[in-house]
C-alpha positions in Angstrom: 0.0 0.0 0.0 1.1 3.8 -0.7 0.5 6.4 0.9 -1.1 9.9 -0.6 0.3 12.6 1.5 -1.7 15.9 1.1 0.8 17.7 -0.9 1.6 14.5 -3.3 -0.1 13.5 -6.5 1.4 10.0 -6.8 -2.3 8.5 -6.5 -3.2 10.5 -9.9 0.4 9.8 -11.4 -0.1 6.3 -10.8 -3.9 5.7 -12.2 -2.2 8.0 -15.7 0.5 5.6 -15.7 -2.5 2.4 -15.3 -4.4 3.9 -17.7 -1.3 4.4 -20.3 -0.4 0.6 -20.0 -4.1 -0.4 -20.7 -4.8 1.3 -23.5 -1.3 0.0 -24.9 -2.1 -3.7 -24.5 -5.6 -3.1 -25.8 -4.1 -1.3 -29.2 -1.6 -4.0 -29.4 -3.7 -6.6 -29.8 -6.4 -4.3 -31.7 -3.8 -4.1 -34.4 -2.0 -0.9 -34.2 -1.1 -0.5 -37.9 1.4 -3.3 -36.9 -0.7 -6.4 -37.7 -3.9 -8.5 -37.9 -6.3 -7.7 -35.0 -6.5 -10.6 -32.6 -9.5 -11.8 -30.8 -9.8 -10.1 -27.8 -12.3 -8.9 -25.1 -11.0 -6.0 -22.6 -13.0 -5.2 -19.2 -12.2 -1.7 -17.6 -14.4 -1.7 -14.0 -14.1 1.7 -12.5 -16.1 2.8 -9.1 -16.0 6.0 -6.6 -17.9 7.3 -4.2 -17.6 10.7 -6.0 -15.7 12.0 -8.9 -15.6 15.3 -10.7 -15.2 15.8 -14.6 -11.6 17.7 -13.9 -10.1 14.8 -12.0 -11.3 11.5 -14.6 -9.5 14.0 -17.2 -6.6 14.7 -15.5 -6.0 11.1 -14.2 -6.1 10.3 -18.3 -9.0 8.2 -18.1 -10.9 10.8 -20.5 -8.0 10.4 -22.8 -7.9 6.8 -22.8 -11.3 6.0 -23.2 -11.1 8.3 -26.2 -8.3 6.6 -27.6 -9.9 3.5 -27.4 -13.2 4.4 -28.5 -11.8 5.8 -31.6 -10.0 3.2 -32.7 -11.2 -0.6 -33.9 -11.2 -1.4 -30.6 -14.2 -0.6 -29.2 -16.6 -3.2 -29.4 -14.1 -5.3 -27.7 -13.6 -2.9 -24.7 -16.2 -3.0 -22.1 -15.9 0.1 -19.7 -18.6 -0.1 -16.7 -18.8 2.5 -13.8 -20.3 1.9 -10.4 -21.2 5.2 -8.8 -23.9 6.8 -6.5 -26.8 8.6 -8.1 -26.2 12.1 -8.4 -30.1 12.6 -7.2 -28.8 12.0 -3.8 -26.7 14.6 -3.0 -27.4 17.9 -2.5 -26.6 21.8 -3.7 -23.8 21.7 -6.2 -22.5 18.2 -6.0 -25.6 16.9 -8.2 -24.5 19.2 -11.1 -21.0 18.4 -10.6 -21.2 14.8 -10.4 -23.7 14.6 -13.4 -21.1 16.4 -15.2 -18.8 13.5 -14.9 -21.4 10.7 -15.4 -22.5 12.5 -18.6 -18.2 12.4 -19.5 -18.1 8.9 -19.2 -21.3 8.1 -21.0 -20.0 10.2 -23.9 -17.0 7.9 -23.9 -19.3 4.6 -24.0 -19.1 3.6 -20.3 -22.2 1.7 -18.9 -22.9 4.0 -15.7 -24.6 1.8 -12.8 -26.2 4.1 -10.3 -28.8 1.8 -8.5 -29.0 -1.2 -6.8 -31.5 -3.2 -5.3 -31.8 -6.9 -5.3 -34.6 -9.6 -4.0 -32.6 -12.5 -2.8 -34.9 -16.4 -1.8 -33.8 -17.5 1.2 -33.0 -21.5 0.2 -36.2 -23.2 -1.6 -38.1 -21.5 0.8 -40.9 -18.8 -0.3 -39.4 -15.8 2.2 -36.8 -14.2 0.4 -34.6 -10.6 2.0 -34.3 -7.6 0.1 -30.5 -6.2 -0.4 -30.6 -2.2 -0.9 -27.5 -0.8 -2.0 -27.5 2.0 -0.3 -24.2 4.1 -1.2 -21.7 2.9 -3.1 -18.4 3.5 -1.4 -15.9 1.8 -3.3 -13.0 3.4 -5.2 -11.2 0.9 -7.6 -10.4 0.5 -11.3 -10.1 -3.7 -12.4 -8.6 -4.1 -15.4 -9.0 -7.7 -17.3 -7.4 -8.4 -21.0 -8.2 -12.0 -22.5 -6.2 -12.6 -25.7 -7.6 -15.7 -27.3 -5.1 -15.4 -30.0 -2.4 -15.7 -27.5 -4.2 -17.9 -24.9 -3.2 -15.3 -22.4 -4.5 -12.6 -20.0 -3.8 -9.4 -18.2 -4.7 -8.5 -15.1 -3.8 -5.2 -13.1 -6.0 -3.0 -10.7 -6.3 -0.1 -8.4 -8.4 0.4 -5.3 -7.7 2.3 -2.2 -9.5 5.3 -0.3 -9.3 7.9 -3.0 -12.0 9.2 -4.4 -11.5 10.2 -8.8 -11.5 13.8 -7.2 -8.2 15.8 -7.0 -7.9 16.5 -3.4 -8.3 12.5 -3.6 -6.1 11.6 -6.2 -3.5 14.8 -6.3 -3.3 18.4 -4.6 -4.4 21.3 -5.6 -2.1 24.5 -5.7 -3.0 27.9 -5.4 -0.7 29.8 -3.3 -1.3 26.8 -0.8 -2.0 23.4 -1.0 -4.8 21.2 -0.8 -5.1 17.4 -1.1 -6.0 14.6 1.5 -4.8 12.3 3.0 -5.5 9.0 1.5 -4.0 5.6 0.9 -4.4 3.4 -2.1 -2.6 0.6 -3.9 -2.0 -0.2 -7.7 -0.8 -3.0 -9.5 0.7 -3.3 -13.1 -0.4 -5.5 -16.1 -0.3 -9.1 -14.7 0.6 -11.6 -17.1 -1.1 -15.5 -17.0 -2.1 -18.0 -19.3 -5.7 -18.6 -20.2 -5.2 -22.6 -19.9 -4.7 -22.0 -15.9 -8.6 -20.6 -15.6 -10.2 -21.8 -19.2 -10.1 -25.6 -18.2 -10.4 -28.7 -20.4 -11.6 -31.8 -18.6 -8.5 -34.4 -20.1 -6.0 -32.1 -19.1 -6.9 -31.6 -15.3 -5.1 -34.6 -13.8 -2.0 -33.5 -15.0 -2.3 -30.3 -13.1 -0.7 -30.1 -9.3 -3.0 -29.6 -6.1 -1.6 -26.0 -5.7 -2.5 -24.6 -9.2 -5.9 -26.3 -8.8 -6.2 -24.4 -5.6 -4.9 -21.2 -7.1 -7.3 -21.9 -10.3 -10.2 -22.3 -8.2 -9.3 -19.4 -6.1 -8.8 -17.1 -9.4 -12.0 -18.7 -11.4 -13.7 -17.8 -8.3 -12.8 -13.9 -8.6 -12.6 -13.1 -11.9 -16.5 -14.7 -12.2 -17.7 -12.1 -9.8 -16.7 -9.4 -11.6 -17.9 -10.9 -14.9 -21.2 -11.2 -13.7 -21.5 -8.0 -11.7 -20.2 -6.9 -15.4 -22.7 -9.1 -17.7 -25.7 -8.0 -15.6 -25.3 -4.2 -15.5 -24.7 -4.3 -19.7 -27.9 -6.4 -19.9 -29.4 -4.0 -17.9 -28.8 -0.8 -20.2 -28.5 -2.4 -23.7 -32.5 -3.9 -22.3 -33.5 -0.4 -21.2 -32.5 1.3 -23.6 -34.3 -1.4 -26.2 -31.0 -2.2 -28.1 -30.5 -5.7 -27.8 -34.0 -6.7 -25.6 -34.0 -9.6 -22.6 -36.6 -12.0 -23.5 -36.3 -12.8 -19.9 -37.7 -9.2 -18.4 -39.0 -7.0 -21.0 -37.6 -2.9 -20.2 -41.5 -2.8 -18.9 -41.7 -5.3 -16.5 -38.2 -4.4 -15.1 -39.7 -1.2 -14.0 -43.0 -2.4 -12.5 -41.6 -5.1 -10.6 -39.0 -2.4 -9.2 -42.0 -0.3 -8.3 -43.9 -3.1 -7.1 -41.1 -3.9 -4.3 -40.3 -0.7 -3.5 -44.6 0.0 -2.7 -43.9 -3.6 -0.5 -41.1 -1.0 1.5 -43.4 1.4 1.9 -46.3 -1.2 3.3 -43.6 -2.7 5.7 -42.2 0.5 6.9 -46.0 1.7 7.4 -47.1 -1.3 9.3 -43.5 -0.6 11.9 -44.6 2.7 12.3 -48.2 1.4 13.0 -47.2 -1.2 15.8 -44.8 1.4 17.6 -47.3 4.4 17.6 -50.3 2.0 19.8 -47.6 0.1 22.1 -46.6 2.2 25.0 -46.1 1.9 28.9 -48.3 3.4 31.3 -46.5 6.6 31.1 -47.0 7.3 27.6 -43.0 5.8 27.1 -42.7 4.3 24.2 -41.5 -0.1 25.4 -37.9 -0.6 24.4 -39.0 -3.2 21.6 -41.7 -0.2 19.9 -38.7 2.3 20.0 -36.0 0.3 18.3 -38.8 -0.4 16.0 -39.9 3.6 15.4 -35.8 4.5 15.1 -35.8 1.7 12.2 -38.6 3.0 10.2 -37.6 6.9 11.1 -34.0 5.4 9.2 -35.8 3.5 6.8 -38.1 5.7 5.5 -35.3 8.2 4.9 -33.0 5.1 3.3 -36.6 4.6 0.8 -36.2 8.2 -0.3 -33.2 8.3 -1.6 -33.7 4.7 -3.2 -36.8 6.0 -4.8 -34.6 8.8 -6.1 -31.7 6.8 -7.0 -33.9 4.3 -9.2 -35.5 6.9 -11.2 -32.2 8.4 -12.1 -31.2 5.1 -13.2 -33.8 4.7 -15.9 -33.8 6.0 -19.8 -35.0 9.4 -20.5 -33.0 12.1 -18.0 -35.5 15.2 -19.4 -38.5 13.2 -18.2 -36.8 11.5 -14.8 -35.0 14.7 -13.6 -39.0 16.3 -14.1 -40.3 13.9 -11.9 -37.5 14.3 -9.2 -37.8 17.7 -9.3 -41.5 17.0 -9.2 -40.9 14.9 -6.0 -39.0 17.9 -4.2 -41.7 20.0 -4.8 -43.6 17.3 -2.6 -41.4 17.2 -0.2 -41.8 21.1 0.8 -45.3 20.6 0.4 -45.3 18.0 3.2 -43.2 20.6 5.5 -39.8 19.3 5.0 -37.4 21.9 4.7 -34.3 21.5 2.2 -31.8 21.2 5.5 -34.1 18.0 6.4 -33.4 16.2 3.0 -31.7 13.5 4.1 -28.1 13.6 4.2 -26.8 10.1 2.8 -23.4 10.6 4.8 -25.6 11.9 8.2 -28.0 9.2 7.6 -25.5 6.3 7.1 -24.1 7.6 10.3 -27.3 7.5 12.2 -27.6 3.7 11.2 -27.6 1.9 14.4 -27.4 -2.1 15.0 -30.5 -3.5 15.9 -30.0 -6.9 14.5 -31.1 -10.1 16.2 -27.7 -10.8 17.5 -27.1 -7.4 19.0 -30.5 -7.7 20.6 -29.4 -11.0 21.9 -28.5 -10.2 25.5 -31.1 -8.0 27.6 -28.0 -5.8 28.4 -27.3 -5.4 24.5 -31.1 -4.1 23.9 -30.4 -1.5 26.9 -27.5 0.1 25.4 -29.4 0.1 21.7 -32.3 2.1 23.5 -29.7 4.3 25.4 -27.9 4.8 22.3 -30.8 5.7 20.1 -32.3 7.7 22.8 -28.9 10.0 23.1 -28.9 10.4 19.0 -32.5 11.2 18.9 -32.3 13.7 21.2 -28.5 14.9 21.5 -28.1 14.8 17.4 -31.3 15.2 16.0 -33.1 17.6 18.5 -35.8 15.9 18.6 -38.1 13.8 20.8 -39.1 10.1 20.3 -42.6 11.2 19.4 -41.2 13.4 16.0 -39.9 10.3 14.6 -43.1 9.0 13.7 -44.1 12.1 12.2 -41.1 12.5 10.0 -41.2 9.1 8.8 -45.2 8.9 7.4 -44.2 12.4 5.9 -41.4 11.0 4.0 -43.5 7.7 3.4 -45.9 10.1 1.9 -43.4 11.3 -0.4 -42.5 7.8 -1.5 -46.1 7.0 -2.5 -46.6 10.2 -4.2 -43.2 9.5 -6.1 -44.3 6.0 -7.3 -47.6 7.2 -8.5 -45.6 9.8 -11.0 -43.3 6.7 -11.8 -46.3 5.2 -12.8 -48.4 7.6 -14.4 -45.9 10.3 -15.6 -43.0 7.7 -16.3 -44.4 4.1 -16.9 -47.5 5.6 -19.0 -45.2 6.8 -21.7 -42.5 4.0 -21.4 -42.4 2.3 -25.3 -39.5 2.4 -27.8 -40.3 5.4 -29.5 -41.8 7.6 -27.0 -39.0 7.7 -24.2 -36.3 8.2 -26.9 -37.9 11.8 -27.3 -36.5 12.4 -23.6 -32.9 11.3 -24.5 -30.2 14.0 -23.3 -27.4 14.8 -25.4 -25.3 11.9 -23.6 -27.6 9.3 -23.8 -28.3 10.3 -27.3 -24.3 9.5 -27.9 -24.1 6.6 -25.5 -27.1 5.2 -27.7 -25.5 5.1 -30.6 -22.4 3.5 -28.8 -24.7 0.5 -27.9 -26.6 0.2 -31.5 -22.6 -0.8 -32.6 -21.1 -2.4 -29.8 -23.9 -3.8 -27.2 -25.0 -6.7 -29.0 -21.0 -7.8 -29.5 -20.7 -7.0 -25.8 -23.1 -8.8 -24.4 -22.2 -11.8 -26.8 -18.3 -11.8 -26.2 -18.8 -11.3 -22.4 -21.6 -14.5 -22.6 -19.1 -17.1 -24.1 -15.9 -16.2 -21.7 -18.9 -16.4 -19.0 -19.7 -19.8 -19.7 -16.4 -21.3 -20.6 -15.8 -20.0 -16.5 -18.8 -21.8 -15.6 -17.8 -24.8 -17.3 -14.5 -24.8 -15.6 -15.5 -23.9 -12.5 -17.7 -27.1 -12.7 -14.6 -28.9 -13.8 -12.7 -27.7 -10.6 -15.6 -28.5 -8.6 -16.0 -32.0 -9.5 -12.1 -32.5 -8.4 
């Protein structure tokens, strides 16, 4: 690991330097003017918590997605971002991280700003709901598969810097500014495709330890492939360039709406069982106040989820009208702007109420103490307000779903929701008419030959 003192850029010289090396192997084996064009298929995954326009550019990932994109290279290059919706944050940091998002998309990066996933619990018919509430993770992966060479690359860069450039570098202007930040960053990796792209006749002559270390590697470079595979699914199906039979772009956005109205219900019927259960004082039971905190957090949590999945979808003239539309209800139902929820407040506020912590009579005390001295040491506020605050923002939710559905689902067809394009999607459209279909089928069959020799391994 390195180090990023406040008044050092080596975090930024070393992600120019990353980005330098890829976009040489990729033009190497794209042809160059040297030679034929192998067959190749490049995956570039790039996350932050935040990121600013200026700092992608100066950290030359502008320049090399260019490069790349301009050359014959690019429907074997697949560049996906992970980063929070912009919706979320507040004052200038929308517009600023919109800014970059709209860069990237330009450039022919999938953008993945929401995510939310129903997961059955065994064969059983109860099943948990995962919200991905802010994404906090700053890395760029890099894979290269060569099939001509049977080889591939491997090199990547994660740490706590954010693609900003106090994060990555310092910024000078008769003093200097950076932070303080810690990252570490490897260089193009070198292995052969026959230790993870398995035949079943060759396996016994292969020793314990490579089969550990195959399994091991299989095992990685499959999550990323299919964190990869699902998100370009996701926007070539939206975006109705190459459609899933499985989920048409329709039903992907009612069943989304669908669970997020089964929130609301849940969070409703907490907020209903803590407001009748109290002591003979009028004190709200321990059990009835861990439960009102939870849906105070929770409803808050929905907001922004609601907001985060609407920037998500096609058409940003028609979803940033209905979040603005949404605002608007949210000063209607009293909220002030300063009592918009505050995703880094609000993750802060999370407290652990799980069954384990609750576990010991002693653990539940301190939860209640501890929520007790938040609510009213942090938040000024009394036990009571929480329910108050909470069916106002539930309120909210259900007004925002009922736009989703009659201002946003209502005109949701091929041809209509292309008339709401931006000028990014418009470009990142036409990226996906020529490369999404090769995308999604290059990134299927290295998929599957994992699969198959992860099954190999398995069987071993």
């Amino acid at each position: 690991m390195f180090i990023k003192q406040p008044s050092n850029d080596n975090a930024l010289k070393s992600v120019n330097q990353l980005m330098d090396e890829i976009v040489n192997r990729i033009q190497i084996c794209a042809g160059g003017g040297q030679g034929q064009a192998h067959n190749f298929l490049s995956l570039l995954y790039m996350s932050s918590y935040v990121m600013s326009k200026t700092a992608i550019r100066r950290a030359g990932i502008s320049n090399a997605l260019q490069n790349i994109m301009r050359s014959n290279a690019a429907s074997n290059v697949i560049c996906v971002v992970r980063v929070p919706a912009p919706a979320i944050f507040h004052n200038g940091m929308t517009r600023l991280l919109e800014d970059a998002i709209n860069e990237l998309k330009y450039l022919g990066c999938y953008v993945k700003t929401f995510d939310i996933k129903t997961n059955v619990q065994g064969t059983s018919t109860t099943s948990s709901i995962d919200i991905g509430f802010i994404n906090h993770a700053k890395f760029i992966i890099f894979y290269h598969f060569c099939f001509s060479e049977n080889v591939y690359y491997h090199a990547k860069y994660y740490g706590s810097t954010n693609f900003t450039i106090p994060g990555l570098a310092t910024y000078t202007s008769g003093m200097r500014l950076g932070n303080y930040e810690e990252f570490y960053v490897s260089q193009l990796e070198l292995n052969h495709l026959q230790n993870i792209i398995l035949r079943r006749g060759a396996i016994n002559r292969v020793n314990r330890r490579r089969l550990y270390r195959a399994k091991r590697e299989i095992r990685t470079i499959l999550f990323y492939v299919n964190e990869i595979y699902d998100i370009i699914r996701n926007r070539n199906n939206l975006y109705y360039v190459v459609p899933d039979p499985s989920l048409r772009p329709e039903e992907y956005i009612r069943s989304h709406i669908q669970l997020l109205d089964n929130l609301i219900k849940m969070l409703k019927q907490q907020l209903s069982r803590s407001n009748v259960m109290m002591d003979g004082g009028g004190e709200l039971q321990d059990d009835k106040l861990i439960e009102l905190y939870t849906a105070y957090i929770g409803s808050q949590v929905l907001f922004l989820t609601i907001l985060s999945f609407i920037y998500d979808l096609p058409g940003a003239q028609l979803t940033k009208r209905i979040i603005d539309s949404i605002f608007e209800e949210l000063h209607r139902q009293g909220l002030k702007p300063i009592e918009v929820p505050d995703p880094a407040l609000l993750e802060m506020l999370v407290v652990d109420v799980s069954h384990d912590a609750k576990s010991k009579e002693q653990g539940k005390k301190d939860i209640v103490k501890d929520i007790t001295e938040i609510i009213r040491g942090v938040l000024s506020l009394e036990p009571k307000d929480l329910g108050d605050i909470a069916s106002r923002y539930l309120k909210i939710c259900e007004k925002a779903l009922e736009k989703l559905q009659s201002g946003y689902l209502a005109n949701y067809d091929r041809d209509t929701i292309t008339r709401y394009y931006d000028e990014a999607e418009k470009k990142f459209v036409e990226f996906l008419k020529i490369n999404g279909k090769n995308h999604i089928d290059k990134l299927y069959n290295l998929r599957q030959q994992l699969l198959e020799s992860q099954k190999i391994l398995l069987s071993f």
